[in-house]
C-alpha positions in Angstrom: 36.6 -14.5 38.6 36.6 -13.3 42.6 35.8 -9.9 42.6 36.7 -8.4 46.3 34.4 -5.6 46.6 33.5 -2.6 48.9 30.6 -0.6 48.3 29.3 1.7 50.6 32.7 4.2 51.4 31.5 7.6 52.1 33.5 10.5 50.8 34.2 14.1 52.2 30.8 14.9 51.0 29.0 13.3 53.2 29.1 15.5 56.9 29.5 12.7 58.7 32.4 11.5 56.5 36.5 12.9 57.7 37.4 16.0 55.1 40.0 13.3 53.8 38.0 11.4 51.9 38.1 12.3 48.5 37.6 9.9 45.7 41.0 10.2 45.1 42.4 9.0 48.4 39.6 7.0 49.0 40.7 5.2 45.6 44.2 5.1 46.4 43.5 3.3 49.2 41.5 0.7 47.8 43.8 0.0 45.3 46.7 -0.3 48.5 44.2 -2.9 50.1 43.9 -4.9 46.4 40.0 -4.5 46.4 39.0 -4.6 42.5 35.5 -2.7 43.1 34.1 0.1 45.0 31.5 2.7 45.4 31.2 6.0 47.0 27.7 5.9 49.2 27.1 9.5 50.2 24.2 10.7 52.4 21.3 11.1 49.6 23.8 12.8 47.1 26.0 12.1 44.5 28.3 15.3 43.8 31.2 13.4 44.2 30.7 10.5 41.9 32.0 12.2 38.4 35.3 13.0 40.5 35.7 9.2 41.5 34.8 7.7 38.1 37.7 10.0 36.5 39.7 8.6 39.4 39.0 5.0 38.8 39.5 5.4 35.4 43.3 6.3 36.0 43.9 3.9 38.5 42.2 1.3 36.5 39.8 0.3 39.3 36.2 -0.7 38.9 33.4 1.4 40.4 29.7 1.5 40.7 27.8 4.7 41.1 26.4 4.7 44.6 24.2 6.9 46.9 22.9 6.1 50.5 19.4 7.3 50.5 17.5 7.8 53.8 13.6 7.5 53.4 10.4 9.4 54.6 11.0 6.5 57.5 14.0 7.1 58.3 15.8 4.2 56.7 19.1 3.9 55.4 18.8 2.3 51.4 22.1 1.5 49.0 21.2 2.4 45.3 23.5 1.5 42.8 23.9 2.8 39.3 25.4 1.7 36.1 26.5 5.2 35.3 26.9 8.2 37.0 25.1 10.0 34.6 22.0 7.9 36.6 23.2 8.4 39.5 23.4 11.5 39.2 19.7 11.9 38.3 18.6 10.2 41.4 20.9 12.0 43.3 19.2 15.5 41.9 15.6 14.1 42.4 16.5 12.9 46.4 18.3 16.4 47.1 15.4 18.3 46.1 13.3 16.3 48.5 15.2 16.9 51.6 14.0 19.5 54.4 15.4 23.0 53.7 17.5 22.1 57.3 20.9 24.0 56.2 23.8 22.0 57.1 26.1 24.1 59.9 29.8 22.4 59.2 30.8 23.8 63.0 28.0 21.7 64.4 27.7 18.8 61.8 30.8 18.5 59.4 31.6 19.5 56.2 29.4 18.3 53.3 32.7 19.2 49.9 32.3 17.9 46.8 35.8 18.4 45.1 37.5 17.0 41.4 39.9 14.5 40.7 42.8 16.4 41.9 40.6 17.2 45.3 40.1 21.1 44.3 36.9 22.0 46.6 34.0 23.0 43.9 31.4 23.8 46.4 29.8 22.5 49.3 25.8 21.0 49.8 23.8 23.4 51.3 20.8 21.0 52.6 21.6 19.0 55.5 22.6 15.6 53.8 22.0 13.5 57.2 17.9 14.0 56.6 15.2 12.1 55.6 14.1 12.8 52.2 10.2 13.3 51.8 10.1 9.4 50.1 9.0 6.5 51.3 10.5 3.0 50.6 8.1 2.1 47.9 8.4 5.2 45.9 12.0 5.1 46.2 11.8 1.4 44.8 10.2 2.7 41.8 12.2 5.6 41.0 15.6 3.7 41.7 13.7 1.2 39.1 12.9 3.5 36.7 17.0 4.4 36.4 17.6 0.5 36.1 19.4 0.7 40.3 19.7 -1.3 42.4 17.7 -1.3 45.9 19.5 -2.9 48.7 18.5 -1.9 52.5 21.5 -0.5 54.8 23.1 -2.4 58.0 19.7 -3.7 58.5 21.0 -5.3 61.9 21.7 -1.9 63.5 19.2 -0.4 65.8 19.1 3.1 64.3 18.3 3.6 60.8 17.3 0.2 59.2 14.0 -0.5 58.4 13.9 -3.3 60.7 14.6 -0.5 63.6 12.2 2.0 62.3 9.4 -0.1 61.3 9.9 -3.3 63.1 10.2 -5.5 60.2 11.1 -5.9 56.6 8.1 -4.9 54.1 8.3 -7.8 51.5 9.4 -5.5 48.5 11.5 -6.4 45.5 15.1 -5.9 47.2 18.0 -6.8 45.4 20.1 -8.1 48.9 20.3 -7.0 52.6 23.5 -5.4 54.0 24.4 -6.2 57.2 27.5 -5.7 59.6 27.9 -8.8 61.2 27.6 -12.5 59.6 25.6 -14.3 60.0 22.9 -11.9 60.0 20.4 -11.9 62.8 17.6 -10.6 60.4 15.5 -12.8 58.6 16.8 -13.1 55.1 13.8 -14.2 52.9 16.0 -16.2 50.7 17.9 -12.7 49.7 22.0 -12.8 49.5 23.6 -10.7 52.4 26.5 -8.8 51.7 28.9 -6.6 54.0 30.1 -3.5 53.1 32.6 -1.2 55.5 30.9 1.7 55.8 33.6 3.7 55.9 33.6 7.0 57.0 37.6 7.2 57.5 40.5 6.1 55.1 41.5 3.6 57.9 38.2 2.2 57.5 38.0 1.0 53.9 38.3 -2.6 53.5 37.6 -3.6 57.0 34.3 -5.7 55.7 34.1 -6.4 52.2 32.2 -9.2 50.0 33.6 -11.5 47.5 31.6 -12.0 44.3 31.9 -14.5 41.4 31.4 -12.8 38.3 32.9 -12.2 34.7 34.1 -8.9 35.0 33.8 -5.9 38.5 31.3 -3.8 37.8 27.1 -3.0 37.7 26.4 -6.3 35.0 28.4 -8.5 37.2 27.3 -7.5 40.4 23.6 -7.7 39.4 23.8 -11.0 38.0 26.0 -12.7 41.1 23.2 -11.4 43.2 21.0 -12.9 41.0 22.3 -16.3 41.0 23.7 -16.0 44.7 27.6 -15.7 43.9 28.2 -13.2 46.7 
C-alpha cells in the first residue's frame, strides 16, 4: 500500500514550536490532511511522545517515535523508534547531555510537555535548541543500540546540516537524507531522500510529505521501504 507520511512535526515542546501544537491537534490535523503516518520530532527530547501515541491510538493513526537530535557539531539528526518506550530512553540519555543553558520562554518560547487531553505536566528546563555533548558517530551507535533509525536533517539548508557545519557528509551508516527541496542538491551516495514538513505550526503539517510502499504505516514498514528504495 501508499503510505503518505510526515515525520518530522514538532510539538509545543519544542521552544521553537507555536504553544498549539499538542499531539492532539497536531494529530487532528493530520488526520484532516488524510496522512496515514506521522512523528513528533522535538529538539533532543521526547516528553511529548507517550501523549501522541495515546492520541494516535484513538484516532487510529499510525505513528513513529521521533526526536530531532542536534550533535556536539551542531547538526540537526531524525531518530526514529519503534516504541516510545525507546524513544524515550534516547530522549533521557541526549537531555542529560545538553549544556545546563536554562531555557527563558520570554526570550526563546515555551518548551510544555502536556497529556492527551493537552493538560500542561511540566515544562523542560534545559534549553532544548542546544547541542548535545555527542558527536555523530556516537550518536550512530547509541541510536543503534535502541534498534533507531539515523537519518540527517534538511541537509540542503545552510545552518544546521552536517553538510553546513562540516562541509560534507562523513560516509556513516545513514538510513536516508532529508532534504527540503527535490531534487536534492547534495550528493546522495545511493541513499533514498525523503521530505518531511518540518512543521513548527499547525498550518504547516503536510506541506512536504513522502509516499512510501509498504505493507502496513509504521517503524517495520518504513525501515524496509527505505531498504529497498520504496520512498
Amino acid at each position: 500500500m501508499t503510505v503518505k507520511a510526515d515525520l518530522h512535526i514538532h510539538s509545543c515542546l519544542s521552544p521553537c514550536g507555536d504553544l498549539s501544537m499538542s499531539p492532539r491537534a497536531v494529530v487532528e490535523r493530520a488526520v484532516e490532511l488524510g496522512l496515514d503516518l506521522i512523528a513528533l520530532s522535538d529538539h533532543n527530547c521526547a516528553l511529548n511522545l507517550p501523549a501522541l501515541e495515546t492520541v494516535c491510538r484513538r484516532q487510529n493513526l499510525a505513528c513513529l517515535f521521533g526526536i530531532e537530535a542536534c550533535t556536539r557539531e551542531e547538526a540537526h539528526i531524525l531518530l526514529f523508534f519503534e516504541t516510545c518506550a525507546q524513544a524515550q530512553e534516547m530522549g533521557e540519555f541526549i537531555y542529560r547531555l545538553l549544556p545546563e543553558i536554562p531555557n527563558i520562554p520570554e526570550v526563546t518560547g515555551d518548551q510544555v510537555w502536556v497529556d492527551a487531553d493537552e493538560l500542561i505536566l511540566g515544562e523542560a528546563e534545559k534549553l532544548l535548541i542546544s547541542g548535545a555533548d555527542i558527536s555523530l558517530e556516537d550518536l550512530l551507535r547509541e541510536v543503534r543500540r535502541r534498534g533507531g533509525l539515523f537519518i540527517p536533517a534538511h541537509i540542503d539548508r545552510p545552518v544546521f546540516s552536517i553538510p553546513s557545519q562540516l562541509g560534507f557528509l562523513p560516509n556513516l551508516d545513514y538510513d536516508a537524507l532529508e532534504s527540503t527541496v527535490l531534487p536534492c542538491p547534495v550528493p546522495q551516495y545511493g541513499l533514498p531522500v525523503i521530505q518531511n514538513s518540518d512543521a513548527h505550526y499547525i498550518e504547516d503539517i503536510g506541506k512536504r510529505w513522502t509516499a512510501y510502499e509498504m505493507e502496513a504505516p509504521g517503524f517495520k514498514g518504513l525501515k524496509k521501504a527505505l531498504r529497498k528504495g520504496r520512498a
